[in-house]
N, C-alpha and C positions, 0 to 999 in steps of 0.2 A: 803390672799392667799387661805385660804383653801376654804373659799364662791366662788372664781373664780371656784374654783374645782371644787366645789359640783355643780354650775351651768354650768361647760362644761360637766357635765355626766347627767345632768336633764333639757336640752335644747331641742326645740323642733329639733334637727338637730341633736343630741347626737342617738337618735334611727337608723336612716339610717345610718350615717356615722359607727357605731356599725357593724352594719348588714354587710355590705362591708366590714368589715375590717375583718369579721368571715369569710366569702366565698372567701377571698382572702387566710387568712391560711388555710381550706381546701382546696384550691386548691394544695398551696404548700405542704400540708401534704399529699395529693393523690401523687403531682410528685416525692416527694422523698420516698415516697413508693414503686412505684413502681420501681423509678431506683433504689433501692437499691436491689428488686427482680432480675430485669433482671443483677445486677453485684454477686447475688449470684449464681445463676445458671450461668453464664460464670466461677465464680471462683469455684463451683462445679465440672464444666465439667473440667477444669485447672487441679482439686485434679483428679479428675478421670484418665486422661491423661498419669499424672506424675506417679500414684498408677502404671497404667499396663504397663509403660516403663519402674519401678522399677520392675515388675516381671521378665520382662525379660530378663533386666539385670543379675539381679540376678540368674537366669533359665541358662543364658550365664556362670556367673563367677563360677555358680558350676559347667556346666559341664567342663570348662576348669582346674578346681579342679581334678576331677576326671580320668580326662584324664593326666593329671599332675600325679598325683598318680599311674597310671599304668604301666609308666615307667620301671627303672632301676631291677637290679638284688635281689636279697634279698627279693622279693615280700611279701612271705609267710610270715616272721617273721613283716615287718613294715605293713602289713595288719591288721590283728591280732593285733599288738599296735595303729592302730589308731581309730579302732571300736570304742572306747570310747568317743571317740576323738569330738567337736564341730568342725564344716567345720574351724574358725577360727583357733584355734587350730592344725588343720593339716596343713590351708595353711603357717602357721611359721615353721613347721615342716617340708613342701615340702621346705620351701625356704633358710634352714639349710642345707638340703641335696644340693649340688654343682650337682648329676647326675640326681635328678630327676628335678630341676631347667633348667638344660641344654638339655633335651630332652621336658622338655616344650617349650622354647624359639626356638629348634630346629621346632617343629610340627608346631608352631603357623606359623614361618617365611613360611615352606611350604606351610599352608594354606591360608597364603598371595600370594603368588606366584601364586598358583593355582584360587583364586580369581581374581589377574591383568591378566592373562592370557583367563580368562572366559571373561570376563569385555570390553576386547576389539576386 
């Protein structure tokens, strides 16, 4: 067995068929080179996409924070306690309070209105 061996790799036929079978995995190591570039830069542009639709999301849900927070009566004093405050932290704090909750839900409904109304 191992003489068959030694003589399938020291055949005169052993050097071509070598050769062909090196330029066929370059081949396939160019193709999946390359598509694996062109599926990173699709899934780059993907992160990119989702990054600046998460800002502005986010851009959205603070100012509807802040517009939430300007609400009800007592301003002065829950101003002033919420300075310290992480956005997170105040929206539990908005959504404890039943008045300034209900003048949120009140503004947003209007600005739905006012959007169907433009819209059509």
């Amino acid at each position: 067995m191992l003489r068959t061996l030694v003589r399938a790799f020291t055949g005169p036929v052993a050097g071509p068929v070598g050769f062909v079978l090196a330029l066929a995995m370059c081949g396939l190591l160019v193709v999946t080179s390359v598509s694996a570039q062109r599926a990173e830069l699709a899934l780059r542009g993907r992160i990119a996409a989702l990054t600046s639709e998460n800002a502005r999301n986010a851009l959205a849900l603070h100012a509807r924070l802040a517009a939430c927070e300007g609400g009800p009566a007592d301003l002065a004093r829950s101003r002033v306690a919420r300075e310290n405050l992480s956005p997170e932290q105040r929206a539990d704090r908005l959504a404890a309070e039943p008045a300034g909750f209900d003048v949120c839900a009140r503004m947003e409904s209007a600005d739905r209105a006012v959007l169907e109304t433009l819209t059509r």
